[in-house]
C-alpha positions, 0 to 999 in steps of 0.5 A: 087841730080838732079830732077827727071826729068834730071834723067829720062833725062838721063835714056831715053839718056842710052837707045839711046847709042851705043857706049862704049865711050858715055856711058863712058861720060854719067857715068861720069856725072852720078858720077860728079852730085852724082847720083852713087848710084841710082839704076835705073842709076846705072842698067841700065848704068850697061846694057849698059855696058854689051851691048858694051861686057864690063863686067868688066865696068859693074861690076864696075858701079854695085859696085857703087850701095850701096847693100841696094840699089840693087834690083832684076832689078839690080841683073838680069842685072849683071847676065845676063850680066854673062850668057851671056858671059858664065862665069858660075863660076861668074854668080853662085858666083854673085848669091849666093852674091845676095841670101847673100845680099838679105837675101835669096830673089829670083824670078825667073830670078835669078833662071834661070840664076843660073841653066844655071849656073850649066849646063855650070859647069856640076853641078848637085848637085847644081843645084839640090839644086836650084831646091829645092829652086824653090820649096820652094819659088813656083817658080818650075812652074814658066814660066822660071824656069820650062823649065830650069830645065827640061832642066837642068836635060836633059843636065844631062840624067836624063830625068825622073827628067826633066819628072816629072819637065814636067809633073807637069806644067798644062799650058804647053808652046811651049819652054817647049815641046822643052826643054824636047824633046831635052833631050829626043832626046839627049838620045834615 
């Protein structure tokens, strides 16, 4: 294994890359010194990949980090890689694989981009279900997850579930009032 410092030599490198090619190379190294399955490069080459519209690239280099390894930081990065790219089948299928392999662990990262999954498939059932999950783990007030699901029931219509998402949060944000009257505009 290389020292700690070629290893944050090589993450302060992944965070300068732009081209796909040069990441390519960098992963490359990264597989020759043995260092695939440290989590830290594993994610953040993962990102890299994401940020040059390569997910399938990106998959693989997450699939090298062993799951015992993976942590929320590399889960949210493959996810967002998913949501991004709008392939709410796949974001929801990786978030049930990291629920699986994280022994049913979540933050809240993970529940948002799970609930856009749901709304992109037009699931309300599901996404029903992770609101209770949010709940359960008291993370339905949380910054994120709260204007996501106000947001999810009004893509929905079901503007007295966003409402009373809504009007259990004290400290209301400005992303918050916009999500819940865009659903409210939507259907008036």
């Amino acid at each position: 294994m290389l020292p700690v410092n070629r290893t944050n030599a090589l993450l302060t490198i992944l965070t300068q890359i732009k081209a796909l090619r040069h990441t390519q190379q960098l992963h490359a190294k990264v597989i020759v010194h043995g260092l695939e399955e440290e989590v830290v490069l594993g994610s953040s080459l993962t990102n890299s990949y994401i940020q040059s519209n390569r997910l399938d690239l990106a998959t693989a280099s997450f699939d090298r980090i062993p799951p015992r390894k993976r942590n929320r930081y590399s889960w949210n990065t493959i996810l967002s890689g998913y949501s991004k790219s709008k392939n709410h089948c796949e974001s929801l299928r990786l978030y049930n694989r990291m629920r699986r392999d994280c022994d049913g662990v979540v933050a809240s990262f993970n529940l948002v981009f799970a609930i856009k999954a749901c709304v992109g498939l037009g699931v309300l059932e599901n996404g029903v279900l992770i609101h209770g999950l949010a709940m359960k783990n008291g993370l339905d007030k949380d910054a994120y997850v709260a204007p996501s699901l106000v947001e999810m029931y009004g893509e929905f219509g079901r503007m007295e579930d966003a409402q009373k998402v809504f009007d259990e949060i004290t400290l209301r944000s400005s992303v918050l009032w916009a999500v819940l009257m865009k659903g409210y505009l939507r259907y008036s």
